[in-house]
TILUM-338536 format. One record per residue: x, y, z of N, C-alpha, C in turn. Coordinates in steps of 0.1 Angstrom, whole numbers, plus 5000, padded with zeros to 4 digits. Last residue first. Example, Ala and Ser with C-alpha at 12.3 -4.5 7.8 and 13.67 -1.06 7.14 Angstrom:
residues 2
512849785071513749895071512950005079;513249435078512349555078513249675078;
This chain:
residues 77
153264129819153164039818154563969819;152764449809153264409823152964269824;152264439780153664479787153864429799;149564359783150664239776151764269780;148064539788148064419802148864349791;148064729764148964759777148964659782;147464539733147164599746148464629759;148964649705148664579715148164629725;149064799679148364829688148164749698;150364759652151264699666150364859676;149264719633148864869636149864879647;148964419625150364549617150064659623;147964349644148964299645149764409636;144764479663145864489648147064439651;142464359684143964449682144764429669;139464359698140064309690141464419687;138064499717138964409724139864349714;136064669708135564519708136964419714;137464879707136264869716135864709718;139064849688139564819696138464849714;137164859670137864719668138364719680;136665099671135565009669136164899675;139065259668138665249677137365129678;139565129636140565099647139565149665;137665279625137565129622138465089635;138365559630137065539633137065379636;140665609618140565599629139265529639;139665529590140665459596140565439614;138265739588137365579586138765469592;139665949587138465979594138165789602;141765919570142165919585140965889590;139765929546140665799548140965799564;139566249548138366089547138765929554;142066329550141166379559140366249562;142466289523143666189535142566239544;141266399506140966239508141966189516;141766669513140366599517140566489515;144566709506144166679517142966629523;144466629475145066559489144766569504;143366799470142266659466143566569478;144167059470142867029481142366899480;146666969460146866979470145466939476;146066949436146766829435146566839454;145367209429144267119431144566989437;147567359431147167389440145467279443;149267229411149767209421148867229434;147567029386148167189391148467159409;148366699374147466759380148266939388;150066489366150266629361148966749362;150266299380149066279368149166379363;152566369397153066279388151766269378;150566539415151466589408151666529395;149266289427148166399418148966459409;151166179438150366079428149566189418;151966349460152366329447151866209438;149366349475149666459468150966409454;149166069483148266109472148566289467;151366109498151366019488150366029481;150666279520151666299507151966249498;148266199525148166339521149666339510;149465959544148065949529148366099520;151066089561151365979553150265989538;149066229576150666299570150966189558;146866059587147166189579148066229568;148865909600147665879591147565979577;150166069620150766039612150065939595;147166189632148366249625149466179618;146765959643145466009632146466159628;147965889661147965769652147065849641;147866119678149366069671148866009659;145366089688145666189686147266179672;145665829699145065819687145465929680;147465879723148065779710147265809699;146066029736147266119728147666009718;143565939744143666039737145066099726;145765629751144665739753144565799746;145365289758145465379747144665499749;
């Protein structure tokens, strides 16, 4: 898992959190342009601690079954 998977895995992180907490802010009938800086700072946070928890884990050799982060020596098996 290199640079480019996490690279990926902390953009689609991202993208995901930020939209769903942008429309959650909408639907509270929050203004559009606050609804937006509270989205993206707390998708930012979230990606941060996510990414952060997943390399930890995966320093320790431990692997997420829903992140379907397996290890590469399983493919060539």
């Amino acid at each position: 898992m290199g640079t480019k998977f996490w690279i990926l895995r902390a953009a689609k992180v991202f993208t995901l959190v930020a939209i769903l907490l942008f429309m959650v802010e909408i639907l509270k009938g929050h203004e559009t342009l606050s609804a937006l800086g509270f989205a993206l700072l707390w998708s930012f946070i979230a990606t941060a601690i996510f990414i952060a928890t997943r390399l930890y884990h995966s320093s320790k050799g431990r692997h997420c079954a829903l992140c379907n982060d397996t290890p590469d020596d399983k493919k060539a098996s």
